[in-house]
DSSP file (Angstrom, degrees, kcal/mol; ACC not computed):
  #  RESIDUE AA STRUCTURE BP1 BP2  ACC     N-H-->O    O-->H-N    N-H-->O    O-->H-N    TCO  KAPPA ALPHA  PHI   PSI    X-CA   Y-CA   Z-CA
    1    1 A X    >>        0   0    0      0, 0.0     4,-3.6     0, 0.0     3,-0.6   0.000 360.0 360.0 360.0 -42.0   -6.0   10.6   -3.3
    2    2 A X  H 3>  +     0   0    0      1,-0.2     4,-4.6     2,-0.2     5,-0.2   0.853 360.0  55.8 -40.1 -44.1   -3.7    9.8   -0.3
    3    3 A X  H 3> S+     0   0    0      2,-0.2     4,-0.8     3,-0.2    -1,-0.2   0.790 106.8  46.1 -70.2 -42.6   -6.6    8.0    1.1
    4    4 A X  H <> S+     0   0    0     -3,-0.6     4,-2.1     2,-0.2     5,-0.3   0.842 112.0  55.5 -86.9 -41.0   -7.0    5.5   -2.3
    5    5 A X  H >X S+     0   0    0     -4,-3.6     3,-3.3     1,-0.2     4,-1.6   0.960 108.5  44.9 -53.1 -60.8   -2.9    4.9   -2.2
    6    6 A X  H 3X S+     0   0    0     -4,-4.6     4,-1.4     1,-0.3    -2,-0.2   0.755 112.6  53.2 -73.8 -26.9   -3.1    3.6    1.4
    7    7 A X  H 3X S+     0   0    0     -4,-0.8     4,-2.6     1,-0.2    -1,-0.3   0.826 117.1  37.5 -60.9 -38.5   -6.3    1.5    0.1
    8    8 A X  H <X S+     0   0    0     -3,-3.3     4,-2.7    -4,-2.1    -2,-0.2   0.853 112.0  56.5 -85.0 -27.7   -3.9    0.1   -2.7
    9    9 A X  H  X S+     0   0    0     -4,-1.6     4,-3.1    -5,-0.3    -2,-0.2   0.991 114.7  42.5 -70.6 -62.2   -0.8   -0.1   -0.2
   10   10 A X  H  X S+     0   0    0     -4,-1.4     4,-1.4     1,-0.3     5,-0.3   0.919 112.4  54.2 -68.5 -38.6   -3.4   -2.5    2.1
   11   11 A X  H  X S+     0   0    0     -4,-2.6     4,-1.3     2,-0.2     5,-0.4   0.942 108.3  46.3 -86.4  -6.1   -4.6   -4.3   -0.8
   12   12 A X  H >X S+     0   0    0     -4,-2.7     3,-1.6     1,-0.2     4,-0.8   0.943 118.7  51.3 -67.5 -69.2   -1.2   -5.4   -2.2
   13   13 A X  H 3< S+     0   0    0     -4,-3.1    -1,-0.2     1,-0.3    -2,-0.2   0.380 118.2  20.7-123.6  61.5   -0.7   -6.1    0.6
   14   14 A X  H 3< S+     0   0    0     -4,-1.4    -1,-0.3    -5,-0.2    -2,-0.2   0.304  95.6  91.8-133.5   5.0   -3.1   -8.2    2.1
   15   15 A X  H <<  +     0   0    0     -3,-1.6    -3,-0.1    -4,-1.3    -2,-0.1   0.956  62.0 100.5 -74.1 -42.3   -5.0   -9.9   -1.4
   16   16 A X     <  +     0   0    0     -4,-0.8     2,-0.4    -5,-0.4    44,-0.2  -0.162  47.4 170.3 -45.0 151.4   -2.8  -12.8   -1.4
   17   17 A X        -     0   0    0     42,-0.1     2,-0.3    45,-0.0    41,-0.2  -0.846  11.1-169.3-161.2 135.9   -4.5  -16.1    0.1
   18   18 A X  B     +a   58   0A   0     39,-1.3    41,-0.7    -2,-0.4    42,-0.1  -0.951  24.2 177.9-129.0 148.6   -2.7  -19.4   -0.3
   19   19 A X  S    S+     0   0    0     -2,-0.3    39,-0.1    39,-0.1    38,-0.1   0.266  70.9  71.0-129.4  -5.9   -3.9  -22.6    0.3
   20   20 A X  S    S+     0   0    0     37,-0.1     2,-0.2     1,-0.1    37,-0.1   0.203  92.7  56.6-110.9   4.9   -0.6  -25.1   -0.9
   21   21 A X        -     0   0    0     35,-0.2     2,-0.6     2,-0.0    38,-0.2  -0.983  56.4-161.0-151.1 139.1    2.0  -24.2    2.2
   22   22 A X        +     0   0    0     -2,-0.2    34,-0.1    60,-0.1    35,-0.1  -0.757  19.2 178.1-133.5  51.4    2.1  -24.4    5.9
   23   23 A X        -     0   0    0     -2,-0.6     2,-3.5     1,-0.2    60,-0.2  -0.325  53.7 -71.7 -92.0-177.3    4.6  -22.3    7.6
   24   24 A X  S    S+     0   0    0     83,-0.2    85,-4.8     1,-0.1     2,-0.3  -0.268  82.1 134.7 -78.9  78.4    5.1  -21.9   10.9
   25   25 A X        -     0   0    0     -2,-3.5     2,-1.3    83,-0.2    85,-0.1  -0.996  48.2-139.7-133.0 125.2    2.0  -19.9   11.7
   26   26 A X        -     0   0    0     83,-0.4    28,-0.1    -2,-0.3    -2,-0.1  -0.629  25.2-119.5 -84.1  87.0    0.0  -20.5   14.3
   27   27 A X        +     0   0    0     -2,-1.3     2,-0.3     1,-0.1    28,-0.1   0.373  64.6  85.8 -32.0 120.8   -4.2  -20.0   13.5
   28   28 A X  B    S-B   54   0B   0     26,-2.7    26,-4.7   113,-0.1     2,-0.4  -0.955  80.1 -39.8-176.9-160.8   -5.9  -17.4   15.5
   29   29 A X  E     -C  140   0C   0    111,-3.3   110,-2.0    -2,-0.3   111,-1.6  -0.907  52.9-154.8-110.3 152.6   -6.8  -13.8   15.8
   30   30 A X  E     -C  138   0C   0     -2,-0.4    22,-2.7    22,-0.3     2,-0.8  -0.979  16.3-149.7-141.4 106.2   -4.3  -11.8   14.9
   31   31 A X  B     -D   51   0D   0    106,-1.6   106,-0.4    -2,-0.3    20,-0.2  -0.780  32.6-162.3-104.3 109.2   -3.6   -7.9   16.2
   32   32 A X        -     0   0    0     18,-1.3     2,-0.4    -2,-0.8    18,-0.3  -0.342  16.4-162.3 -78.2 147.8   -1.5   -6.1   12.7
   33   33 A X  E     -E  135   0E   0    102,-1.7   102,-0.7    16,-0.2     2,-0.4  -0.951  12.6-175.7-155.7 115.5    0.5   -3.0   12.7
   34   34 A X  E     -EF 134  48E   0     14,-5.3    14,-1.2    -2,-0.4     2,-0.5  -0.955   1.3-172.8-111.7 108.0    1.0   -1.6    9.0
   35   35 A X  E     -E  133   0E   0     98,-0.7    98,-2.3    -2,-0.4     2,-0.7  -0.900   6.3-159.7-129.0 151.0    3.2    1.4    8.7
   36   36 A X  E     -E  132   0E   0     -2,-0.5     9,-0.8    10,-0.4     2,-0.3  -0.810   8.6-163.8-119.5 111.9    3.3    3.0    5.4
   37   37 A X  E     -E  131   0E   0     94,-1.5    94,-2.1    -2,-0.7     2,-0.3  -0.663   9.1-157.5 -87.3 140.7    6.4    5.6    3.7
   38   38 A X  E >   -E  130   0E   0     -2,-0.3     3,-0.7     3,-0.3     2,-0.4  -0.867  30.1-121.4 -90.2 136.2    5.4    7.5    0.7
   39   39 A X  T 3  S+     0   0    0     90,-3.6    90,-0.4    -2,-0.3     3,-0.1  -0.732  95.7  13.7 -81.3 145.1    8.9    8.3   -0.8
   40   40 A X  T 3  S+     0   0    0     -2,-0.4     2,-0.6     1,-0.2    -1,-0.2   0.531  90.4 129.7  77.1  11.8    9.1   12.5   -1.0
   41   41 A X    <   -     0   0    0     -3,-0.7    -3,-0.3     1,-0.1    -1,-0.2  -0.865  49.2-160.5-112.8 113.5    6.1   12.9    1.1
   42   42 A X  S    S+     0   0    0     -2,-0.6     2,-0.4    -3,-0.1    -1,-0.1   0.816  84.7  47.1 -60.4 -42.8    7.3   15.4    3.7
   43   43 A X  S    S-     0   0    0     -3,-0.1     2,-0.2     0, 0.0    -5,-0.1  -0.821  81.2-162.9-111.9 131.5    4.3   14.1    6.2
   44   44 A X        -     0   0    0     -2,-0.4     2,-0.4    -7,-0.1    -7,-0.1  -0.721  24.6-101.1-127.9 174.2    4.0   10.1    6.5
   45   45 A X        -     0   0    0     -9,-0.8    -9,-0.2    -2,-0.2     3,-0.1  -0.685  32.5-111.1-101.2 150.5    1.2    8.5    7.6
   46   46 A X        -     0   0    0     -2,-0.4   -10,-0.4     1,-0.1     2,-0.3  -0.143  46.4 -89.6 -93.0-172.6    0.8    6.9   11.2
   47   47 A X        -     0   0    0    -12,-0.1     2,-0.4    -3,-0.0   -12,-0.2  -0.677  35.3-134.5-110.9 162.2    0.7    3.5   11.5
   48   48 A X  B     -F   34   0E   0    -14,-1.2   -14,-5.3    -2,-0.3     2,-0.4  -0.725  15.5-168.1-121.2 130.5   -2.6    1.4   11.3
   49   49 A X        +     0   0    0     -2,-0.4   -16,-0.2   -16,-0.2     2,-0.2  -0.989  18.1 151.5-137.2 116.6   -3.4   -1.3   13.8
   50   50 A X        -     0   0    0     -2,-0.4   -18,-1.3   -18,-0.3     2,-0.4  -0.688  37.4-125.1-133.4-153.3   -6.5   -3.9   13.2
   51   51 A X  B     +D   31   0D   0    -20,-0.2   -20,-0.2    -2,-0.2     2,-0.1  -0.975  30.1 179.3-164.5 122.2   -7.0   -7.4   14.3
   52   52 A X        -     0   0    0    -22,-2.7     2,-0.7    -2,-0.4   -22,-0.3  -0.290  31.8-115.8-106.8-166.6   -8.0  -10.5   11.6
   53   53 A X        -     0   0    0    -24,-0.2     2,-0.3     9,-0.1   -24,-0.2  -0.965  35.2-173.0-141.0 114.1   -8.6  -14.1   11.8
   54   54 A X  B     -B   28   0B   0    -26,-4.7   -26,-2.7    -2,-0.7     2,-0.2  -0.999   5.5-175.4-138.1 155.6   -6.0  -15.9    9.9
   55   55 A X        -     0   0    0     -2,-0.3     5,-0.1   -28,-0.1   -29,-0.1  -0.752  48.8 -97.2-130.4 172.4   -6.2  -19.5    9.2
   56   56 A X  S >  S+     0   0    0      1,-0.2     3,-1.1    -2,-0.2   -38,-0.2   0.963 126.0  59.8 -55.7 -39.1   -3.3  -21.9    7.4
   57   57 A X  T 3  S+     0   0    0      1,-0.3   -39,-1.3   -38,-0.1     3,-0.2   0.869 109.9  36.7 -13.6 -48.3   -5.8  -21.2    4.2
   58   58 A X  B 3  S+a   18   0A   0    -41,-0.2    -1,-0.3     1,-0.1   -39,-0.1  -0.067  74.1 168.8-108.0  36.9   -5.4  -17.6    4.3
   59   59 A X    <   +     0   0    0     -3,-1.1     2,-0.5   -41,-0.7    26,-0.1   0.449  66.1  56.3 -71.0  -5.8   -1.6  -17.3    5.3
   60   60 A X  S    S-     0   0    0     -3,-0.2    -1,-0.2   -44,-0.2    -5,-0.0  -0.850  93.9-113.0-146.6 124.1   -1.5  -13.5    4.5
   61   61 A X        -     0   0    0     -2,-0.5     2,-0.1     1,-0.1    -7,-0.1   0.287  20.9-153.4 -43.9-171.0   -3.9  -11.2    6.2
   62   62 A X        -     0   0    0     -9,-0.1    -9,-0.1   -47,-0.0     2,-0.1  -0.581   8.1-144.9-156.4  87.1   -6.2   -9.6    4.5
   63   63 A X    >>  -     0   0    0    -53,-0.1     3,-1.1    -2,-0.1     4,-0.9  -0.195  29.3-120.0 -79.6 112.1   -8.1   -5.7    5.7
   64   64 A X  T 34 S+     0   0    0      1,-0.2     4,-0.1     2,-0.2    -1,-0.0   0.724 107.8  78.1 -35.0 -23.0  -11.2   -4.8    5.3
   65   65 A X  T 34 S+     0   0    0      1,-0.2    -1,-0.2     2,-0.1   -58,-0.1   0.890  88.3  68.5 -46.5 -52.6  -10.0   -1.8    3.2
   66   66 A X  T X4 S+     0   0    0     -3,-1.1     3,-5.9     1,-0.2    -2,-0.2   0.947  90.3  57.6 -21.5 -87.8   -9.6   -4.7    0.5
   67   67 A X  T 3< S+     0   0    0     -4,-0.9    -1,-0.2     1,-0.3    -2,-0.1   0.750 104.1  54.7 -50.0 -10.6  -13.4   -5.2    0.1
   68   68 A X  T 3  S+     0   0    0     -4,-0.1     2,-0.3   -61,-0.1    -1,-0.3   0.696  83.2  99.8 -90.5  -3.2  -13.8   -1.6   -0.8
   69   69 A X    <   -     0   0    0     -3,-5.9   -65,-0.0     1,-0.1    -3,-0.0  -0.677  46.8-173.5 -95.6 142.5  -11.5   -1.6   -3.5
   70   70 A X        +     0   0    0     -2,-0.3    -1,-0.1     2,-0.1    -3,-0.1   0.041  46.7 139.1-122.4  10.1  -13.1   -1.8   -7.1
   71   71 A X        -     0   0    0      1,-0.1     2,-0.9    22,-0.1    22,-0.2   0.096  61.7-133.4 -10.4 140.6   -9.3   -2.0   -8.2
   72   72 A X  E     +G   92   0E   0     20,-2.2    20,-1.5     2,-0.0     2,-0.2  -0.890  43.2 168.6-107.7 106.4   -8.8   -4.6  -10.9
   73   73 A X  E     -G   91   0E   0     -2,-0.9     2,-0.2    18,-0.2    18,-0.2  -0.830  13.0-175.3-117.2 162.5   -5.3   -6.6   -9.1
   74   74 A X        -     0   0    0     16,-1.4     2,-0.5    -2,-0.2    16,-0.4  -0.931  26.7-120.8-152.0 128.6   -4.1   -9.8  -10.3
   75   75 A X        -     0   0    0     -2,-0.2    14,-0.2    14,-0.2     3,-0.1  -0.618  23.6-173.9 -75.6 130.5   -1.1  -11.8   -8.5
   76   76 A X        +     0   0    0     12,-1.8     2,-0.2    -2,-0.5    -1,-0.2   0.978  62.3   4.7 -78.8 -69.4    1.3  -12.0  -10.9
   77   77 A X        +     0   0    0     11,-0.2    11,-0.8     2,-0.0     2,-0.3  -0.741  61.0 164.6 -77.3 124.6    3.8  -14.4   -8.8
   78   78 A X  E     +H   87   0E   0     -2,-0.2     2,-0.3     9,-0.2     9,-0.2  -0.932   2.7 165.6-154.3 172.6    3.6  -15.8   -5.8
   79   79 A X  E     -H   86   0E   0      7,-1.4     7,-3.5    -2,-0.3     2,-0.7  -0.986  28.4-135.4-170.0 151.9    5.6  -18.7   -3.9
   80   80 A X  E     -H   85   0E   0     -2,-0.3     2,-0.4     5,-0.2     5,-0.2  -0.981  23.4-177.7-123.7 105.9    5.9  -20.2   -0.1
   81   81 A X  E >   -H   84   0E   0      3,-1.7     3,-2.0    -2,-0.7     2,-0.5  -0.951  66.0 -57.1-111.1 103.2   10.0  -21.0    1.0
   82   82 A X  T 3  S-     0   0    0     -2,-0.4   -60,-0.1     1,-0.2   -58,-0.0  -0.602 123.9  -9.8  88.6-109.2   10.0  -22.4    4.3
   83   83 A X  T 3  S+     0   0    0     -2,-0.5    24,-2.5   -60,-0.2     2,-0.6   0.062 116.5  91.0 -94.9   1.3    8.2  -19.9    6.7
   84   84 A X  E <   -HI  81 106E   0     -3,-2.0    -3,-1.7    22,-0.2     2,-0.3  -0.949  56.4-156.9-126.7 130.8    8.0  -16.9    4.2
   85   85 A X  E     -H   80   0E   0     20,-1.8    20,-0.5    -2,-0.6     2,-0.5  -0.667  17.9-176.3 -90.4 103.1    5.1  -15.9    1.4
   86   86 A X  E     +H   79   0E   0     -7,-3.5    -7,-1.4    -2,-0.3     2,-0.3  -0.899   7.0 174.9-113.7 150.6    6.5  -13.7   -1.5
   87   87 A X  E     -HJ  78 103E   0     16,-1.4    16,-3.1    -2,-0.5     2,-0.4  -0.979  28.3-146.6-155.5 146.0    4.3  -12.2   -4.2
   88   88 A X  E     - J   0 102E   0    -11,-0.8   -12,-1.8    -2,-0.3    14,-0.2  -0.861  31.5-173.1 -75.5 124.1    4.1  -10.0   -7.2
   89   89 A X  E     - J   0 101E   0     12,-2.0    12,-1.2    -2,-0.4     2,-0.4  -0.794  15.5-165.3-126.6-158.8    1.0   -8.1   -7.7
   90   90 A X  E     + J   0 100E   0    -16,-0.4   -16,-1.4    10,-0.2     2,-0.4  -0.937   6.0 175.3-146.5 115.4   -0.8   -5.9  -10.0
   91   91 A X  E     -GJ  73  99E   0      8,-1.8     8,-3.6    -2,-0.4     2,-0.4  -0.953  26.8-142.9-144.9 141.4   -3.9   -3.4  -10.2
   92   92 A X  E     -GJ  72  98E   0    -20,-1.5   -20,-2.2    -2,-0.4     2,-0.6  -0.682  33.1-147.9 -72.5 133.6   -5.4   -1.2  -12.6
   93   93 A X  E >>  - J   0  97E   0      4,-6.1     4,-1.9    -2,-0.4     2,-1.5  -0.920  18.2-110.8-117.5 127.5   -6.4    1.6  -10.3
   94   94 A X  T 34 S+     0   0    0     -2,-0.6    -1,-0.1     1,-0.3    -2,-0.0   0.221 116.2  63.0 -14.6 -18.0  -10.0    4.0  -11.2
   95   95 A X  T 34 S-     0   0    0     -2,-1.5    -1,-0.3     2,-0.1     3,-0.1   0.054 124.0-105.9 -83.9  -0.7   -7.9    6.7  -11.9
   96   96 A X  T <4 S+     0   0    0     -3,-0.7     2,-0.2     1,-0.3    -2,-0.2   0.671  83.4 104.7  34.5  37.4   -6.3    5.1  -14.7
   97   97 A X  E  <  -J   93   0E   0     -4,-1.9    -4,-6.1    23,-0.0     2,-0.4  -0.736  61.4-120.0-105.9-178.4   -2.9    4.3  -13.3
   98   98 A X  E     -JK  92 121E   0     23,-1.6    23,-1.9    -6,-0.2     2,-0.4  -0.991   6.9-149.1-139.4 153.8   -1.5    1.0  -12.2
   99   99 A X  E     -JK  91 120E   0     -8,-3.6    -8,-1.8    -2,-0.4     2,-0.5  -0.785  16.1-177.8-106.1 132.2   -0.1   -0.3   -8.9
  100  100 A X  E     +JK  90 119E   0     19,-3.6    19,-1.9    -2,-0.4     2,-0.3  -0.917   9.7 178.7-127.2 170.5    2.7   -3.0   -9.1
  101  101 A X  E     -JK  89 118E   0    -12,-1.2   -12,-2.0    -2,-0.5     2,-0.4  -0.992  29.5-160.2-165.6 143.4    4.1   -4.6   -5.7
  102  102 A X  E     -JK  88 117E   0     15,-2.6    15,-1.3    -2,-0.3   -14,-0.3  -0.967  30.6-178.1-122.2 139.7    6.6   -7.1   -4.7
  103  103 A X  E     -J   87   0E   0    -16,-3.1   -16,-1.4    -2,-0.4     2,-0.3  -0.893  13.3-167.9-134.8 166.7    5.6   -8.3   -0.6
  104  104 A X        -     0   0    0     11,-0.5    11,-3.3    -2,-0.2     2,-0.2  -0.963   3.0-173.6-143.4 155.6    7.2  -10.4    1.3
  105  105 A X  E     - L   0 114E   0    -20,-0.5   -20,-1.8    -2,-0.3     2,-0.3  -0.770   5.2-163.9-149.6 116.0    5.7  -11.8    4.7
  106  106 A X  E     -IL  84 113E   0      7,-4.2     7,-1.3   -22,-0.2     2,-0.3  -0.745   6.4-154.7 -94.9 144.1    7.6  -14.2    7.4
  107  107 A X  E     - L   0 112E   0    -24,-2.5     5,-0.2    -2,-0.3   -82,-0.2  -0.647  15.3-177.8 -88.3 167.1    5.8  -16.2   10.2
  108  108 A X  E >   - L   0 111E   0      3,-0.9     3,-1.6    -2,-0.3     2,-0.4  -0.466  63.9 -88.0-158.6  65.3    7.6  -17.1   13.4
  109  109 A X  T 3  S+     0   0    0    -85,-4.8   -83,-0.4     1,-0.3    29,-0.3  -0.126 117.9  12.9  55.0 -98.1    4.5  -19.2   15.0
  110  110 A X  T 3  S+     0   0    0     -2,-0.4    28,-0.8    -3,-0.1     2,-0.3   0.635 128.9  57.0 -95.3  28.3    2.6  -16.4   16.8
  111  111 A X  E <   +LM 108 137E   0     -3,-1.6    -3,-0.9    26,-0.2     2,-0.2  -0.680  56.1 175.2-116.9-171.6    4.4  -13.7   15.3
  112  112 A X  E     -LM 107 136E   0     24,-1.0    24,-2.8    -2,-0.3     2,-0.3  -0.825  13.3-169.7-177.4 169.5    5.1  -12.3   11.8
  113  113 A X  E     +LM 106 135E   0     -7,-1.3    -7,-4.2    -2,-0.2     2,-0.3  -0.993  20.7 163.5-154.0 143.0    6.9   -9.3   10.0
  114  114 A X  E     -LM 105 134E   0     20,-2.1    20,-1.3    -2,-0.3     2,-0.2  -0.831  14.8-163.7-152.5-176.6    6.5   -8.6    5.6
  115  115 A X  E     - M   0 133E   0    -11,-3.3   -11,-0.5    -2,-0.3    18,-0.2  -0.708   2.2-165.4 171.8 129.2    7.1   -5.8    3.8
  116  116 A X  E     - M   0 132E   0     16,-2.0    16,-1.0    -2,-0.2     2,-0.3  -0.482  14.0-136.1-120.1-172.5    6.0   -5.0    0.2
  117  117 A X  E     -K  102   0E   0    -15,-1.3   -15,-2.6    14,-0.2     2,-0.3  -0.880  20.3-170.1-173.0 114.0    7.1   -2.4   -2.3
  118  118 A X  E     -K  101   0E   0     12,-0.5    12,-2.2    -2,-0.3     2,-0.4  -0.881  10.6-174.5-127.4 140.2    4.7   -0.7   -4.0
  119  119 A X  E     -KN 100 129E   0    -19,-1.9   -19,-3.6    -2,-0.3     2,-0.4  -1.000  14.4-156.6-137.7 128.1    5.0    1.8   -7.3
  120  120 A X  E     -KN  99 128E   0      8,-2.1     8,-2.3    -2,-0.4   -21,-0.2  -0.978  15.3-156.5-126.7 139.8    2.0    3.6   -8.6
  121  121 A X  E     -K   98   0E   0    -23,-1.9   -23,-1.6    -2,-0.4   -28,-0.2  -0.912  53.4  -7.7 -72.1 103.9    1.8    4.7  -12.1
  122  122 A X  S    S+     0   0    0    -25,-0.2     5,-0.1    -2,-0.2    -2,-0.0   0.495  83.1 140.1  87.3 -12.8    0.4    7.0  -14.3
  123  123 A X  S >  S-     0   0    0      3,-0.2     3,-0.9   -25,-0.2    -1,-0.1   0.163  76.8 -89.0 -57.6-166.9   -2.5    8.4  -11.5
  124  124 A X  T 3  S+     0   0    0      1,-0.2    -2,-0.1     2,-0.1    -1,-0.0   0.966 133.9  59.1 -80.0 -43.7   -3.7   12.3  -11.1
  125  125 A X  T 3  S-     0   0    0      1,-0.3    -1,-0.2    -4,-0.0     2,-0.1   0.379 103.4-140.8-114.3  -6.2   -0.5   12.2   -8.5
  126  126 A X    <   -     0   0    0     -3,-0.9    -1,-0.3     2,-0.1    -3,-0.2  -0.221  63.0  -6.4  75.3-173.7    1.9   11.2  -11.4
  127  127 A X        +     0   0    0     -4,-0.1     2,-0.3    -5,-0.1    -6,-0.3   0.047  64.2 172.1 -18.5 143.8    4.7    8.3   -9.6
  128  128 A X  E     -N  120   0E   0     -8,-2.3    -8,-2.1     2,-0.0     2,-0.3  -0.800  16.7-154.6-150.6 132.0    4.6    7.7   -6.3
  129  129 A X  E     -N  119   0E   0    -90,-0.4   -90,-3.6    -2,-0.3     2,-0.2  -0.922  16.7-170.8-114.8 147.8    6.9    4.4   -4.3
  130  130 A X  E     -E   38   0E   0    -12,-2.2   -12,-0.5    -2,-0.3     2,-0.3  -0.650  14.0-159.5-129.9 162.9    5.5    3.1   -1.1
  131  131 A X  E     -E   37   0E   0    -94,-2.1   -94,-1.5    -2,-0.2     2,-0.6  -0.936   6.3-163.4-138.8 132.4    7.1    0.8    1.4
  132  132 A X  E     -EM  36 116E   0    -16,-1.0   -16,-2.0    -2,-0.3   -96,-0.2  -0.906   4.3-168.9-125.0 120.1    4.8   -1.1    3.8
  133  133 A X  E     -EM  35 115E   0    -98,-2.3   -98,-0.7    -2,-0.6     2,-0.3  -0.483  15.9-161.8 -90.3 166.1    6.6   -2.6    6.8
  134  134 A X  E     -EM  34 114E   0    -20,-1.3   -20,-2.1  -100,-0.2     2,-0.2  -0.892   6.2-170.0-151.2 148.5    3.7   -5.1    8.5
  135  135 A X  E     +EM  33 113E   0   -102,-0.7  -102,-1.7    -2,-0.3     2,-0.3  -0.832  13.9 169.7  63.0 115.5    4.1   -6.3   12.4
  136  136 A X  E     - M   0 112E   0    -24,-2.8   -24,-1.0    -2,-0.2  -104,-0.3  -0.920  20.3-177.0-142.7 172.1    2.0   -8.8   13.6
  137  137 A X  E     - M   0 111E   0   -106,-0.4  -106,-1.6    -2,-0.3   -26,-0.2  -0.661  37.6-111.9-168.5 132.1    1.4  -11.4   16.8
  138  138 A X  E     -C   30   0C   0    -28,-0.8  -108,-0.3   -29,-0.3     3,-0.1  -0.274  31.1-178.2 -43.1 111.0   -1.2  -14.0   17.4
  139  139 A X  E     -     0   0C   0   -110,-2.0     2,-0.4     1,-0.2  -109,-0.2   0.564  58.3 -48.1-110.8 -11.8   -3.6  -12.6   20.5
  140  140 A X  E    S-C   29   0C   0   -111,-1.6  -111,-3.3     0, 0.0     2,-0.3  -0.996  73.4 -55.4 166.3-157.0   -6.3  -15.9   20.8
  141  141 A X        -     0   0    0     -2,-0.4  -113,-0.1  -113,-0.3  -114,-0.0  -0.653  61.8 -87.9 -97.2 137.7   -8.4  -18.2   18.9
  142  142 A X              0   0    0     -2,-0.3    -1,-0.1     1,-0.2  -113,-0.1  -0.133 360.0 360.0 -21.3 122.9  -11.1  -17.2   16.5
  143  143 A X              0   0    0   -115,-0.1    -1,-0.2     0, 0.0   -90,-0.0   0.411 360.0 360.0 -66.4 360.0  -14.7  -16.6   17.1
């Protein structure tokens, strides 16, 4: 069960894609550091480091975890101020609960730092709130 929250944790927050706003992020590959508190959970989970291709298109990574998920999400909200991407989302999760999230993600050219806030609902695990802090910086150009 742990295993399917950090699956929902990554796809809040990495599902967003925008295509309408440009901040000051620099296109490349891109080496990510996610760590993620369960509130009440004695034992937290280390933190998870991979490495994407993000282009101005795509302005908020995105994890392979994602493509595994059979999750029904929908962004509720989402908006571009300046150099930072905020978004609401939403998923019915296989268990019958739902995940709701507010993220936030800033660029600073090759860097960036986000953080969502995620409350799952109504699973085998009853409540649970997440926070995912996100660390990132631009390591070279795309293959």
């Amino acid at each position: 069960m742990f295993i399917k929250i950090f699956s929902t944790a990554f796809l809040f927050f990495f599902l967003v894609s925008f295509s309408f706003a440009e901040p000051n992020m620099n296109e490349g590959k891109w080496e990510i550091t996610t760590k993620t508190e369960i509130k009440g959970m004695p034992m937290q989970m280390p933190p998870q480091t991979y490495t994407q291709c993000i282009k101005k298109e795509d302005i908020v990574p995105n994890t392979q975890s994602q493509n595994n998920m059979s999750d029904e999400c929908k962004i509720l909200n989402n908006e571009v101020n300046g150099d930072t991407v905020y978004w609401e989302i939403e998923c019915k999760l296989n268990n019958g609960g739902v995940s709701t999230g507010k993220g936030t993600v800033t660029y600073h050219g090759d860097t960036l730092e986000g953080r969502v806030d995620i409350n799952v609902s109504g699973g085998n695990m009853g409540d649970v709130k997440m926070i995912q802090h996100m660390n990132g910086k631009r390591i070279g150009d795309c293959k």
